[in-house]
Backbone atoms as SQL, in Angstrom:
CREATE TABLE atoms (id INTEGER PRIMARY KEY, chain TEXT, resi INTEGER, resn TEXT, atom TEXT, x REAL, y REAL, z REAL);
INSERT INTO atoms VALUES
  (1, 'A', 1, 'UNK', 'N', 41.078, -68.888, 2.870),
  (2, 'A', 1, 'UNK', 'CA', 41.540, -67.583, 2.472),
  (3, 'A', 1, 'UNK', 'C', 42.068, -67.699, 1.041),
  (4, 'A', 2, 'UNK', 'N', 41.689, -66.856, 0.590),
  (5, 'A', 2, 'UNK', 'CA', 42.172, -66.858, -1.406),
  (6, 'A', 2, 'UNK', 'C', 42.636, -65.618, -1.371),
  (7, 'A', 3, 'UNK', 'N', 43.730, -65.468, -2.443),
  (8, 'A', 3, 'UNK', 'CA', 44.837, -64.299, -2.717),
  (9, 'A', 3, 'UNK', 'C', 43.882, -63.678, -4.047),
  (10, 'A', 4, 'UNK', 'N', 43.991, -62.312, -4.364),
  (11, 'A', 4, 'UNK', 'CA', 42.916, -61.701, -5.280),
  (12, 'A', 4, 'UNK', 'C', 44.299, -60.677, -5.403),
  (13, 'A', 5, 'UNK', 'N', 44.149, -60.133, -6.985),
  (14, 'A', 5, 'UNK', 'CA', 45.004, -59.334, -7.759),
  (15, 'A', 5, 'UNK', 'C', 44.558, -58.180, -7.770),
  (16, 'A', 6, 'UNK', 'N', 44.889, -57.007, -7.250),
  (17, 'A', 6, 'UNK', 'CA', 44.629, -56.152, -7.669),
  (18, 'A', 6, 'UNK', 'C', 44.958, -55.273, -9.160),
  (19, 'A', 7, 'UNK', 'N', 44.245, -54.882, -10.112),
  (20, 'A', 7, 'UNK', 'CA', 44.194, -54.431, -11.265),
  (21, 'A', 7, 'UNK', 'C', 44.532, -53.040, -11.442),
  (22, 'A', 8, 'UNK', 'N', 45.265, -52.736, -12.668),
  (23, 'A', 8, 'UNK', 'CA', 45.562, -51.293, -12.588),
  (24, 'A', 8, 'UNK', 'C', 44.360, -50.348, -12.773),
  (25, 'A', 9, 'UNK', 'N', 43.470, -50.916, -12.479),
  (26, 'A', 9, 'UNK', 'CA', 42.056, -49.712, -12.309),
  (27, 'A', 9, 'UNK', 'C', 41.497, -50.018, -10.872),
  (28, 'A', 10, 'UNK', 'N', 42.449, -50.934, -10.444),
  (29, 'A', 10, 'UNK', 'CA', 42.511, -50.905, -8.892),
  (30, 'A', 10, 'UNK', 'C', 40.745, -51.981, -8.554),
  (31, 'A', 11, 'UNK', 'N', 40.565, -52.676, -8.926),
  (32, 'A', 11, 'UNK', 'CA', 39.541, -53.778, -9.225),
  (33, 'A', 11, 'UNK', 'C', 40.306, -55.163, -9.134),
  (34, 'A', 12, 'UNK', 'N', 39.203, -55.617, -8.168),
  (35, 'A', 12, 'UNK', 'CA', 39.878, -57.250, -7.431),
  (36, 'A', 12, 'UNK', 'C', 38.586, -58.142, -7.649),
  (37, 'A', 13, 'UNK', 'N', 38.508, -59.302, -8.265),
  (38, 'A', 13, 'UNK', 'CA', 37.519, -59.856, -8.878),
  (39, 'A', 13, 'UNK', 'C', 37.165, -60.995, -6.972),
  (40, 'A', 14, 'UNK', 'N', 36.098, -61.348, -6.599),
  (41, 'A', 14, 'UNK', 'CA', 35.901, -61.907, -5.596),
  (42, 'A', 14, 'UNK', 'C', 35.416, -62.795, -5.955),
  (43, 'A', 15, 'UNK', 'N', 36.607, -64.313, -5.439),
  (44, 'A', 15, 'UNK', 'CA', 36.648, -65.250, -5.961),
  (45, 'A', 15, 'UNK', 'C', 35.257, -66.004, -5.937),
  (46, 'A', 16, 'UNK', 'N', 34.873, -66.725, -6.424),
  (47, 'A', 16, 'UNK', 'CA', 33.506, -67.446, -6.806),
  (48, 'A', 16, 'UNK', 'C', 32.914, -68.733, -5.793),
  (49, 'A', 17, 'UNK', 'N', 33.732, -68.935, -4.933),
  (50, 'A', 17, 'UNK', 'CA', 33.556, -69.430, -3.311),
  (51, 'A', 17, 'UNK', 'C', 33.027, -69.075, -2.663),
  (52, 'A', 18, 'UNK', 'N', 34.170, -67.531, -2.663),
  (53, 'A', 18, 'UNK', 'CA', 33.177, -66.311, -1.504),
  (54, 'A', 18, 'UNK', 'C', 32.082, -65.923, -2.233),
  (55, 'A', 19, 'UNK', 'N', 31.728, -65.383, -3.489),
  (56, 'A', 19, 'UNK', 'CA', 30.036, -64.738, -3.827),
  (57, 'A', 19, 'UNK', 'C', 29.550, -66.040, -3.742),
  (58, 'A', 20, 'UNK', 'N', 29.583, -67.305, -4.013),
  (59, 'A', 20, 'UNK', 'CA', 28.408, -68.532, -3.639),
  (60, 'A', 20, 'UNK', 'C', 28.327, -68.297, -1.643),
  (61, 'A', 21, 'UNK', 'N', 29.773, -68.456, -1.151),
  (62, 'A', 21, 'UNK', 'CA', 28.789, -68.615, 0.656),
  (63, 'A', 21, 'UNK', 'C', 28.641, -67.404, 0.961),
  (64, 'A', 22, 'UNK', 'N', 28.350, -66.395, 0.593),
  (65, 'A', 22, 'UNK', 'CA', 27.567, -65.014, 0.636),
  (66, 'A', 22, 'UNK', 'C', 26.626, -64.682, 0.198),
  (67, 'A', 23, 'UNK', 'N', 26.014, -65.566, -1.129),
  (68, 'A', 23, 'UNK', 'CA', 25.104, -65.241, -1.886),
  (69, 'A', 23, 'UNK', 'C', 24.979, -63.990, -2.517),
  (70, 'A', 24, 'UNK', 'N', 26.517, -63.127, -3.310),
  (71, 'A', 24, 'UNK', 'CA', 26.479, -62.256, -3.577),
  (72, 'A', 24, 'UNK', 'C', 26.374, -62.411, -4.938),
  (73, 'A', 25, 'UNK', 'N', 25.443, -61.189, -5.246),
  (74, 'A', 25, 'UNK', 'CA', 25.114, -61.500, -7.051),
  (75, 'A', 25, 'UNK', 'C', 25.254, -60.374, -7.481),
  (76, 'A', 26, 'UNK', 'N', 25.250, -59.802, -8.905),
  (77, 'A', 26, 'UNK', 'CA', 25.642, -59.064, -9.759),
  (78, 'A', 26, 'UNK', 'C', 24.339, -57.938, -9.465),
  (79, 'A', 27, 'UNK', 'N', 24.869, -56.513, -8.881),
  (80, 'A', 27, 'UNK', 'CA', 24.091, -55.789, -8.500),
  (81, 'A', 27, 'UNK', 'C', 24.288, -55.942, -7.141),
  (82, 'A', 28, 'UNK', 'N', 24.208, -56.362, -6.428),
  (83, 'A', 28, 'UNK', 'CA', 24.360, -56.071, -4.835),
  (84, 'A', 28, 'UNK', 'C', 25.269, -54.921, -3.986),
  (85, 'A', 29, 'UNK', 'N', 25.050, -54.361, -3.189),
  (86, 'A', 29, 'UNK', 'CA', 25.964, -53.604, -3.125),
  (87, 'A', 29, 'UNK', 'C', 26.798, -54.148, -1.787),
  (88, 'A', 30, 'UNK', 'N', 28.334, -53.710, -1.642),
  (89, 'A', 30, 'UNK', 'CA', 29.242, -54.542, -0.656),
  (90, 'A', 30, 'UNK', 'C', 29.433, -52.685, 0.478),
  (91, 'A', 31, 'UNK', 'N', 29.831, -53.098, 1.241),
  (92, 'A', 31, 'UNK', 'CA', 30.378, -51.943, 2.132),
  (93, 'A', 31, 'UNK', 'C', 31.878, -52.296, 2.500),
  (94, 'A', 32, 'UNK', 'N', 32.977, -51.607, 2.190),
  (95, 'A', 32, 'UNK', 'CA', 34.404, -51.557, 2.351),
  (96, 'A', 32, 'UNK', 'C', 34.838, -50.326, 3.254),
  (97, 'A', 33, 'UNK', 'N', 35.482, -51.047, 4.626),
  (98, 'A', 33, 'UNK', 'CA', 36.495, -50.105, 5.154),
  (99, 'A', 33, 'UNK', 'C', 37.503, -50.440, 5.678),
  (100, 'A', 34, 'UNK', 'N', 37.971, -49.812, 6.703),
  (101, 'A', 34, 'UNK', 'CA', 39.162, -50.142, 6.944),
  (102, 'A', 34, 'UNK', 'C', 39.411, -50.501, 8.636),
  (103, 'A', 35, 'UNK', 'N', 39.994, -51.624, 9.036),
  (104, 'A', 35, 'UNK', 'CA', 39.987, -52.233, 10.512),
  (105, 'A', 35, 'UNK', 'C', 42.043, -52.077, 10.805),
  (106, 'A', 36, 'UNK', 'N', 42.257, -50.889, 10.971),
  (107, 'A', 36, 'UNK', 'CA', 43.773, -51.091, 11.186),
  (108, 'A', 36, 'UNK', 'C', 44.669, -51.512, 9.942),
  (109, 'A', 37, 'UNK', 'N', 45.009, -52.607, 9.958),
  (110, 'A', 37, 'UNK', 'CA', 45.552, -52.617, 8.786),
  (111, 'A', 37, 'UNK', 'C', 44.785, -53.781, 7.764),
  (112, 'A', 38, 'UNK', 'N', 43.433, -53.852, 7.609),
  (113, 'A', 38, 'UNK', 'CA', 42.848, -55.023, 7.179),
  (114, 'A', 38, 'UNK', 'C', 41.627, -54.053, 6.417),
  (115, 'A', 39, 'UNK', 'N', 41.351, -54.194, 5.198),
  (116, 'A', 39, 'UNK', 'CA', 40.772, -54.014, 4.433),
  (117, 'A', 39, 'UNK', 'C', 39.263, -55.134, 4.374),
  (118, 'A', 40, 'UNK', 'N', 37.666, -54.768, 5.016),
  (119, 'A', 40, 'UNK', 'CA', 36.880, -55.443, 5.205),
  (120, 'A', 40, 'UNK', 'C', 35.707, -55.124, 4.081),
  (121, 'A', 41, 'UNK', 'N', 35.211, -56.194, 3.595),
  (122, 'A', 41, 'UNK', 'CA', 34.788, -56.241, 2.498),
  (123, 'A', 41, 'UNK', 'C', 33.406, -56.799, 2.817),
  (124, 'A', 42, 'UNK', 'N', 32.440, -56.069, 3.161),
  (125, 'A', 42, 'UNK', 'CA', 31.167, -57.142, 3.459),
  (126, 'A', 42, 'UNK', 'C', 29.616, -56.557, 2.958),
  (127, 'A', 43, 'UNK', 'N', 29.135, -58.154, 2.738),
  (128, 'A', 43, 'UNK', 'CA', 27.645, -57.715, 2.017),
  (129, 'A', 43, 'UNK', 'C', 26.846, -57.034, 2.737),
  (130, 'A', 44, 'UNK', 'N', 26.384, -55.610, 1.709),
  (131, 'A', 44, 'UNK', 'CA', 25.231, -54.543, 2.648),
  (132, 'A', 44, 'UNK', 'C', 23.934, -55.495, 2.633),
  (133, 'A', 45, 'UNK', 'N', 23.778, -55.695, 4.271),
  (134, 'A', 45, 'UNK', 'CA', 22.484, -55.912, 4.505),
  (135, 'A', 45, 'UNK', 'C', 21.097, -55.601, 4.362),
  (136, 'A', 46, 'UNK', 'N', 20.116, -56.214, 3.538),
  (137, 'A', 46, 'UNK', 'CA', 19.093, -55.394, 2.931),
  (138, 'A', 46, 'UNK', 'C', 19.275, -54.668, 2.126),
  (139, 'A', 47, 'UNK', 'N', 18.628, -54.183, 1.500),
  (140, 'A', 47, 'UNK', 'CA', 18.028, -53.058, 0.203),
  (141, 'A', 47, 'UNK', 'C', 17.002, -52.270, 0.195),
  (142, 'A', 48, 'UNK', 'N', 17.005, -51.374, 1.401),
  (143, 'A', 48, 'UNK', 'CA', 16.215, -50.530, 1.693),
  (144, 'A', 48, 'UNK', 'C', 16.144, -49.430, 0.548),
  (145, 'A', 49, 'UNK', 'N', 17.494, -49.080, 0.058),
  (146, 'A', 49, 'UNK', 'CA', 17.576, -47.605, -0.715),
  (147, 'A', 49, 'UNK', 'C', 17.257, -48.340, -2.340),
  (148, 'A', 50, 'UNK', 'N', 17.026, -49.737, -2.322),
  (149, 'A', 50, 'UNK', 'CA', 16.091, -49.340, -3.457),
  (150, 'A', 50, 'UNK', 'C', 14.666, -49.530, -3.573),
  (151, 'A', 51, 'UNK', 'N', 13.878, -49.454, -2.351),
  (152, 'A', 51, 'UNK', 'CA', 12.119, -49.202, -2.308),
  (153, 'A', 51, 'UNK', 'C', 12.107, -47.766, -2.939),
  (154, 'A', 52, 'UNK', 'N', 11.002, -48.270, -3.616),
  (155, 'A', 52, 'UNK', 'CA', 10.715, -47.199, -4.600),
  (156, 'A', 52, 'UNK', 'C', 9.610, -46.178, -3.258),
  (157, 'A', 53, 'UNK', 'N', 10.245, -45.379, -2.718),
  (158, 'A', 53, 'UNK', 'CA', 9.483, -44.134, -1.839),
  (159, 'A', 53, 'UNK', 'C', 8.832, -43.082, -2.480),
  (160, 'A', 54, 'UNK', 'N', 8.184, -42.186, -2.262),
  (161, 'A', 54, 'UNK', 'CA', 7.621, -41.609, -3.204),
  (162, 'A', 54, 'UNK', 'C', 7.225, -40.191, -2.149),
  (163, 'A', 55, 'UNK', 'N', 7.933, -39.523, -1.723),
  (164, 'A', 55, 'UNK', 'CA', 8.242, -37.914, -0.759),
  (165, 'A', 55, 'UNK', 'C', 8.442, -37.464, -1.254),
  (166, 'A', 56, 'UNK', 'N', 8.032, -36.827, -2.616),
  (167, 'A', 56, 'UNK', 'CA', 8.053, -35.839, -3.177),
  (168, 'A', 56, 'UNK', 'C', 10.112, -35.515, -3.558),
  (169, 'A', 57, 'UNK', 'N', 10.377, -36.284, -3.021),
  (170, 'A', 57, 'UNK', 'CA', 12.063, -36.083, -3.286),
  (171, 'A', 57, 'UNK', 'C', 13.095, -37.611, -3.654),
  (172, 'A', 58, 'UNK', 'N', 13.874, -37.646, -4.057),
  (173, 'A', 58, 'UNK', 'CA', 14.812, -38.687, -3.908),
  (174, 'A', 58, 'UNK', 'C', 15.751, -38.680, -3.033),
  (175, 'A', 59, 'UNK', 'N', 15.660, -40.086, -2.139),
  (176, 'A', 59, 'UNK', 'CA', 16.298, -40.237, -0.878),
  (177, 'A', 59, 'UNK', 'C', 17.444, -40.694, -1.238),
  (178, 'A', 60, 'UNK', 'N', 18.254, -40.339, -0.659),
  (179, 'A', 60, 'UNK', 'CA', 19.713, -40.793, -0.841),
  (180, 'A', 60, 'UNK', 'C', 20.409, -41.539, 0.621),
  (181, 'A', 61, 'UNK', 'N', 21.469, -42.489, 0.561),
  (182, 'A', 61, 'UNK', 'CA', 21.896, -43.415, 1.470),
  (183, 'A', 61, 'UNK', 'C', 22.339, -42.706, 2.406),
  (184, 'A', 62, 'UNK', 'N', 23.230, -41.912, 1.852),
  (185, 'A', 62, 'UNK', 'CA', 23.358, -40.571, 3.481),
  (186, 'A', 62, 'UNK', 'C', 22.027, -40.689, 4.123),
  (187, 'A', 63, 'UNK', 'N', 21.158, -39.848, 3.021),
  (188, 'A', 63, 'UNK', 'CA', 19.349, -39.422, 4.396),
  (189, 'A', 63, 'UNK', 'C', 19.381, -40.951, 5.285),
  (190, 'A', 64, 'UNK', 'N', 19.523, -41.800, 4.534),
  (191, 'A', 64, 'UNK', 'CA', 18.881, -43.190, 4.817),
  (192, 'A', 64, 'UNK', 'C', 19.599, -43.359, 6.465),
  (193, 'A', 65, 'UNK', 'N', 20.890, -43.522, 5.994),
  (194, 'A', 65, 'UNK', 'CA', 21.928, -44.107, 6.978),
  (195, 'A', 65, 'UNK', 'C', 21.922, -42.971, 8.267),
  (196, 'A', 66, 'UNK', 'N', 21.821, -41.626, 8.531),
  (197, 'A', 66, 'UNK', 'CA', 21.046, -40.634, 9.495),
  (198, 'A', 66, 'UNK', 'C', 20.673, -41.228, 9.894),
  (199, 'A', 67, 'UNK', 'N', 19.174, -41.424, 9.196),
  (200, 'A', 67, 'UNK', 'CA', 17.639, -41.810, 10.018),
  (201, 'A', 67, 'UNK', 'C', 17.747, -42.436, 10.557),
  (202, 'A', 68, 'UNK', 'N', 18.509, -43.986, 10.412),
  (203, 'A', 68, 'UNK', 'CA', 18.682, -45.092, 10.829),
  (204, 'A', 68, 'UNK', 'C', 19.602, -44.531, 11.858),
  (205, 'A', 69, 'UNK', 'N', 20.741, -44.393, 12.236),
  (206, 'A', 69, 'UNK', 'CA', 21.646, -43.695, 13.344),
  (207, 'A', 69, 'UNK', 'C', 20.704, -42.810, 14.357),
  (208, 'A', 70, 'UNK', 'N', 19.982, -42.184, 13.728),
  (209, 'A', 70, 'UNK', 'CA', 19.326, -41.066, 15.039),
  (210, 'A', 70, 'UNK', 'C', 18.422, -42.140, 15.731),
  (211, 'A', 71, 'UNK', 'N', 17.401, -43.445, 15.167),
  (212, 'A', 71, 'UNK', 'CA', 16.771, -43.647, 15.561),
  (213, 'A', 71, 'UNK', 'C', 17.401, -44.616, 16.270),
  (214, 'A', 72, 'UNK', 'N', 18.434, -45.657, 16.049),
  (215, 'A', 72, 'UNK', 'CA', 19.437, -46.234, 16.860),
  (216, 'A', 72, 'UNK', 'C', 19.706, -45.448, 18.739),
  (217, 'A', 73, 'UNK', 'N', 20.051, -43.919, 18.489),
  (218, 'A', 73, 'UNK', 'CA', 20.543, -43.133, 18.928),
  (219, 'A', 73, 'UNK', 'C', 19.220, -43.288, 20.235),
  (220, 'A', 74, 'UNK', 'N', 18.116, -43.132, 20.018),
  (221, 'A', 74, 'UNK', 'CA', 17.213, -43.012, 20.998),
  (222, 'A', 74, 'UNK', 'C', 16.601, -44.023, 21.643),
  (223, 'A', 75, 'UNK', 'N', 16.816, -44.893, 20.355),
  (224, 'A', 75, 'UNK', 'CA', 16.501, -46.539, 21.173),
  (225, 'A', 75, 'UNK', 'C', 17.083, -46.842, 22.172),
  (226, 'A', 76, 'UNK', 'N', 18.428, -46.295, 22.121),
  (227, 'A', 76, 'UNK', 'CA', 20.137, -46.596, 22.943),
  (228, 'A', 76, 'UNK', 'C', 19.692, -45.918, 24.339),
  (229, 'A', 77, 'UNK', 'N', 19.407, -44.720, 24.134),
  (230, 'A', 77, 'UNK', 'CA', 18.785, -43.941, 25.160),
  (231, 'A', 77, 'UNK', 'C', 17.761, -43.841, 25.969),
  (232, 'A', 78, 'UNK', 'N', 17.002, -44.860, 25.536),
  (233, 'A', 78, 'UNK', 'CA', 15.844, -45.015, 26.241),
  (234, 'A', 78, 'UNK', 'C', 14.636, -43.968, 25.952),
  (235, 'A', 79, 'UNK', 'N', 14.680, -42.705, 24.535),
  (236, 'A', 79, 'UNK', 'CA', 13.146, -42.038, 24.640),
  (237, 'A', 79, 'UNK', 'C', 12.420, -42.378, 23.981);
């Protein structure tokens, strides 16, 4: 466990231990929330939202994260 500073622009640099046994690199994106009183900090799996798709529209991580939930949703359910 390593102690990290928070900055008055509210930015905490992640010490260089954790991005080597994570393999997190410059550009990646992390997902942060909240477990009670513990602040969880973990690498987004895959990089779906940046395949270049081409639907006549730009997909955004909301649409993404839906699709993925509804289709979760029916798997769960059995249709």
């Amino acid at each position: 466990m390593e102690e990290v500073k928070v900055t008055r622009n509210y930015q905490i640099t992640i010490p260089y231990d954790v991005r080597e046994k994570l393999g997190i690199k410059i550009g990646d994106k992390l997902v942060v929330y909240v477990e009670g009183d513990k602040i969880i900090i973990r690498k987004k799996s895959g990089n779906i939202a940046s395949l270049n798709l081409t639907l006549g529209k730009k997909i955004t991580d909301k649409e993404i994260n839906e699709a993925i939930n509804e289709a979760g949703e029916k798997i769960g359910s059995g249709s």
